[in-house]
N, C-alpha and C positions, 0 to 999 in steps of 0.2 A: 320969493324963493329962499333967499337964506333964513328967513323966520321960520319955512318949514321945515330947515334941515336943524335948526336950533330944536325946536320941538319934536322933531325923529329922533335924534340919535336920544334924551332920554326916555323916551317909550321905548326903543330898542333896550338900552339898559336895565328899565324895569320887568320888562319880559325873559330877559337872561336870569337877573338875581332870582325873578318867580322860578325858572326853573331850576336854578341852581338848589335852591331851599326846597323843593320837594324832593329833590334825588337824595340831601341830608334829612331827611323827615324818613322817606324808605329805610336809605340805610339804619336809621337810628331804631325805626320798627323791627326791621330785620335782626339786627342784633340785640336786642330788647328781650325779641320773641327767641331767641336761640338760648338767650341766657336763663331766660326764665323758666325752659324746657330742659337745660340742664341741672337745675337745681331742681325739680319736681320730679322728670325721669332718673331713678338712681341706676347703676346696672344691676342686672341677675346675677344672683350669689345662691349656692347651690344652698338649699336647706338642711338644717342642723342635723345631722345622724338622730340624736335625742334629744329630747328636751333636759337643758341643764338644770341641775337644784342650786338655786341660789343660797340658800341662807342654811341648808345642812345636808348630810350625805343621806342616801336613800337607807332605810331599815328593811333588812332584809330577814323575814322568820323563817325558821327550820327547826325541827324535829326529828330525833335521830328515827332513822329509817333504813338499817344496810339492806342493800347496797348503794341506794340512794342519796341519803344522808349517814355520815358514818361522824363518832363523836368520839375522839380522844383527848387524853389531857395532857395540853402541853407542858414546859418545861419552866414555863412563869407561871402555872399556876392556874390558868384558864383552862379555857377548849377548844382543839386544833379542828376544825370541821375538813371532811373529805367526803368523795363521793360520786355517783355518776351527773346526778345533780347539783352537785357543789361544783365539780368541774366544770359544766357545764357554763353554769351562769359566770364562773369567774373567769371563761372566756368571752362570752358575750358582753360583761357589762367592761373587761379591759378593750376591747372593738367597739364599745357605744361613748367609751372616755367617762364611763360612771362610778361616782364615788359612794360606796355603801358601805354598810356594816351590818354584820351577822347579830339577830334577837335569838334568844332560845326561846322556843314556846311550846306551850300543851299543843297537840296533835287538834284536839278539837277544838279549839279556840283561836286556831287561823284567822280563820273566814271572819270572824265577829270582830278580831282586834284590824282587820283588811278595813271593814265597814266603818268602825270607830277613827281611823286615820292614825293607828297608831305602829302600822306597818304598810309598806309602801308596796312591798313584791311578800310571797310565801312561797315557800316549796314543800307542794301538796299533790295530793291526786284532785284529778278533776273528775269529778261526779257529777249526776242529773241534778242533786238538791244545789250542791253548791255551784253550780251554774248561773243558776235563778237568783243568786245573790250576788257574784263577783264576775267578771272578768280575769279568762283563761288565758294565754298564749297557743300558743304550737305546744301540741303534746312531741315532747321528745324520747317515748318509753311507754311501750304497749306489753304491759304487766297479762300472765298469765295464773291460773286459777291452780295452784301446789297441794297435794295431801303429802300431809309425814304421817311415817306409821314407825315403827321399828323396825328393825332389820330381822328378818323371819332367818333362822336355821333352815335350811335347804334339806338336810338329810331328814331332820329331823320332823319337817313337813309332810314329805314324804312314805312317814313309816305313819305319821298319825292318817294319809291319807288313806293309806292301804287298809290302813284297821278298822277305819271309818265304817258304820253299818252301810251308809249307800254305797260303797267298794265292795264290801261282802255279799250284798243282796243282788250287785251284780253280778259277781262269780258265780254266785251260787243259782241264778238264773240260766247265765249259758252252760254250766255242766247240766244241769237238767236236758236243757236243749240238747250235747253230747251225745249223754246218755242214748234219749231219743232215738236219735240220727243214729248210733253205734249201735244200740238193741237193735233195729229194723237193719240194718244190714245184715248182721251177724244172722240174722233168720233164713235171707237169704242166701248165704255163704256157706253155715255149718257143713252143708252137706260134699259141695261141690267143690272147696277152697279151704278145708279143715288145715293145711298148712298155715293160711295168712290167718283163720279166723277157727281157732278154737273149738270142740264139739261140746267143751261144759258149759254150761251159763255162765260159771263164776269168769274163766279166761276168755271167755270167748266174747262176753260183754265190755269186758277192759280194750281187748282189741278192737272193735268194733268203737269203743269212746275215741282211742288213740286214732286210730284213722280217721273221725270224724272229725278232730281236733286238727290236726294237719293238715287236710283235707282246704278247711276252712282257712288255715293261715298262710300254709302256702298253694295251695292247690294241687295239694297231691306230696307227698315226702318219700314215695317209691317203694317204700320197705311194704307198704300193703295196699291189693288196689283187686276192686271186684273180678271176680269169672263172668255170674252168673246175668242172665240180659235182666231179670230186675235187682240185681244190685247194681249195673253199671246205669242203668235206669234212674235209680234212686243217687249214687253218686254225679249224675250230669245234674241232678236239679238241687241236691246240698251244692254242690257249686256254685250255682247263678243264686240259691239264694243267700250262700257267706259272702260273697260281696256286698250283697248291702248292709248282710246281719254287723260284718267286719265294720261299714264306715260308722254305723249304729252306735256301736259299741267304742269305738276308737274316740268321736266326740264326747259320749257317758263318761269313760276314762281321763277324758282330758279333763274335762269340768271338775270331776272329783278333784283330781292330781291338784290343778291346775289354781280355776277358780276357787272352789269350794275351800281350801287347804289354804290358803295365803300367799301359794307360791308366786302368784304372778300380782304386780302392784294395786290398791285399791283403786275403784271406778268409782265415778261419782252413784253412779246407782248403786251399789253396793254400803253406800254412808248410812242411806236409811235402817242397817239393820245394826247399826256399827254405835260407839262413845263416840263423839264426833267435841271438837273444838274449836272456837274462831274470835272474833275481835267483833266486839260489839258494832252497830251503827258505822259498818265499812260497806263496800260494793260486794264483798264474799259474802258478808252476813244476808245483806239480801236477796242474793243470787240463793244461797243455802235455804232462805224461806221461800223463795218460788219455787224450789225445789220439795218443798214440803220434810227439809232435814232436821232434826231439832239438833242442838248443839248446845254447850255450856260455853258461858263467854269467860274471856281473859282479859286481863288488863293490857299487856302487853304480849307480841309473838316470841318473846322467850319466855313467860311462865309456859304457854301454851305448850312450847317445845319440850321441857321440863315435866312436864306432865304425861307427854304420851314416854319419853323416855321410860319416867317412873313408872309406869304399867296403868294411871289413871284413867287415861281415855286412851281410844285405839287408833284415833287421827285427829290431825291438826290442819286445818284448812285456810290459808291466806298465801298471798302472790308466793309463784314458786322463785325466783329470784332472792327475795327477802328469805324463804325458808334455806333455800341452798348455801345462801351465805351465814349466817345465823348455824347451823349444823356443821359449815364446815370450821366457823372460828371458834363457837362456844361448845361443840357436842363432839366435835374429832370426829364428824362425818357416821356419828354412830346409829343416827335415825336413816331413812330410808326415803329420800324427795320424787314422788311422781309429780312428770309435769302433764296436766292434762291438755294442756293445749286451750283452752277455754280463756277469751280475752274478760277479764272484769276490771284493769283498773287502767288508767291515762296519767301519767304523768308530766305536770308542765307547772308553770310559772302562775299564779294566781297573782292578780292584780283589783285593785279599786274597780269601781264601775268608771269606765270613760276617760281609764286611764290614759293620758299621751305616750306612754311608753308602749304600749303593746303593737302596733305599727313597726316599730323600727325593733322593738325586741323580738319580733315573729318574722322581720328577715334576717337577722341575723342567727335564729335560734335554725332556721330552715339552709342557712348557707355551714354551718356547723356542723349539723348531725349530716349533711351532704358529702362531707369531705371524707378521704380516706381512712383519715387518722380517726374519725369517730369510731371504728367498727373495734380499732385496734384496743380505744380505749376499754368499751366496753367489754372484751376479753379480759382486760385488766382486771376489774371489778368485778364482774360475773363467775363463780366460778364451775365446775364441769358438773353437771348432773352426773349424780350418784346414786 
């Protein structure tokens, strides 16, 4: 008996230590496995607005373009850039915490120094061609299709239009018609109506013009009006047919006045017969060849402008915004801007292929142009058709 309680109590003890050492083995697992889960899982950290440049600030190309890009010369000596799109981006890239610097560059040679890496963003329009090579942003500016012409003399249109042979050829068609109409009543009248209508040919045919001519415009002017049942016969049916001869004639007149004359602003259909001018290898120039227009090209939208001034060519065709502003700073508003309405060019942010900015600069260029103060801006820099 006592040899087996010698031999009990330590197998009791070695039973306890076994399990004492497995519970330090768990715990030792368990915070092992805690630790090594905290050093692998890091927390969520919200991702960077843009991707930052390390090693230099972004280059940024531009090309004067008012109102777009606008280029004056500041007070050191340089060039102060302003603009719808100068503002633009230099609110977006102070909201992305981006460090850039403004490239001057040829207008055509964006895209190629984009490709070369020797510009990071451009501010350009975006076109079918140049699509195919770079990445766009958000278009912030849906450009319209502009003619300048001169500013036509109103009176002085109007006297050319009167004098015009298709004005005279009309006159001289409906007095014919008068005539007509006034002989054949007066036939009917002489005898029965010699008060309102004359018994000689020579007054009697005048009278009979005169009433025809009234008759016709207002439907009767009271001072002469048939007895007999076929003059009142023949005046019901000049009637019903000067309404229409009137609407006939009232469109004839207006086209002369109107179209024909210069009075009312150039159409794009009207270019074809026109001096026409524009910007070589842009979105207008090819719109102007589907159009089947020919045009002389310009190096730039102020020689163009200069030219239709000068009496060179008879219009100038590039975005109406750029024309409006361009006429009202350099020409004192002396040209003449239709806006057709006709969208050809996109305005936005050209980037590299696969760039990492374009992401985070196309919600911020979308939460921008969204806000109120956009709209305000652009009244700033646009100015009022004229």
């Amino acid at each position: 008996m006592g040899l087996q309680r010698r031999w009990a109590m330590p197998r009791r003890m070695g039973r306890g230590l076994c399990l004492l050492g497995s519970f330090l083995v768990c715990i030792a697992i368990v915070c092992f496995g805690s630790l090594a889960g905290a050093q692998t899982a890091e927390p969520a950290t919200p991702m960077p607005a843009a991707p930052a440049s390390s090693d230099r600030p972004l280059v940024v190309g531009l090309s004067p373009v008012p109102p777009f890009v606008i280029k004056s010369s500041s007070a050191q000596g340089g060039s102060d850039w302003d603009g719808i799109g100068v503002h633009l981006w230099r609110e977006v890239a102070h909201e992305l915490n981006l460090d850039y610097q403004w490239r001057e560059v040829q207008p055509n040679d964006a895209i190629a120094q984009l490709n070369a890496g020797d510009l990071d963003v451009a501010l350009v329009t975006a076109t079918a061609s140049r699509v195919q090579q770079v990445d766009f942003t958000q278009s912030y500016f849906a450009a319209t299709l502009g003619i300048a012409t001169q500013r036509q003399q109103q009176v002085w249109n109007v006297v050319k239009a009167v004098l015009s042979p298709r004005f005279l050829r009309i006159c001289l068609w409906l007095s014919l018609v008068l005539v007509v109409v006034g002989f054949a009543c007066w036939l009917f009248e002489r005898h029965a109506n010699e008060d309102m209508f004359n018994k000689s040919p020579g007054r009697g045919v005048w009278d009979g013009f005169w009433w025809a001519g009234v008759t016709m415009t207002t439907i009767g002017y009271g001072d002469k009006a048939p007895k007999t049942v076929g003059g009142r016969i023949l005046a019901l049916l000049w009637m019903l047919v000067a309404m229409g001869l009137t609407a006939s004639l009232t469109a004839s007149i207006t086209s002369v006045l109107v179209l024909d004359q210069g009075i009312q602003p150039l159409r794009v259909q009207q270019l074809q017969t026109k001096q026409v001018g524009s910007i070589a290898n842009t979105t207008v120039a090819n719109y102007l060849q589907q159009e089947q227009i020919q045009f002389q090209s310009f190096a730039t939208p102020e020689a163009g402008l200069k030219a239709v001034d000068e009496g060179r060519i008879d219009a100038f065709v590039y975005g109406t915004a750029s024309l409006q502003t361009l006429n009202q700073d350099e020409f004192q508003t002396r040209l003449q801007i239709n806006d057709t309405g006709i969208q050809v060019n996109q305005y936005a942010f050209a980037l590299p292929t696969n760039s990492p900015l374009r992401k985070p600069l196309n919600q911020q260029i979308l939460q921008e142009i969204s806000e109120s103060g956009w709209q305000s801006m652009l009244q700033r820099y646009l100015p009022e058709s004229r």
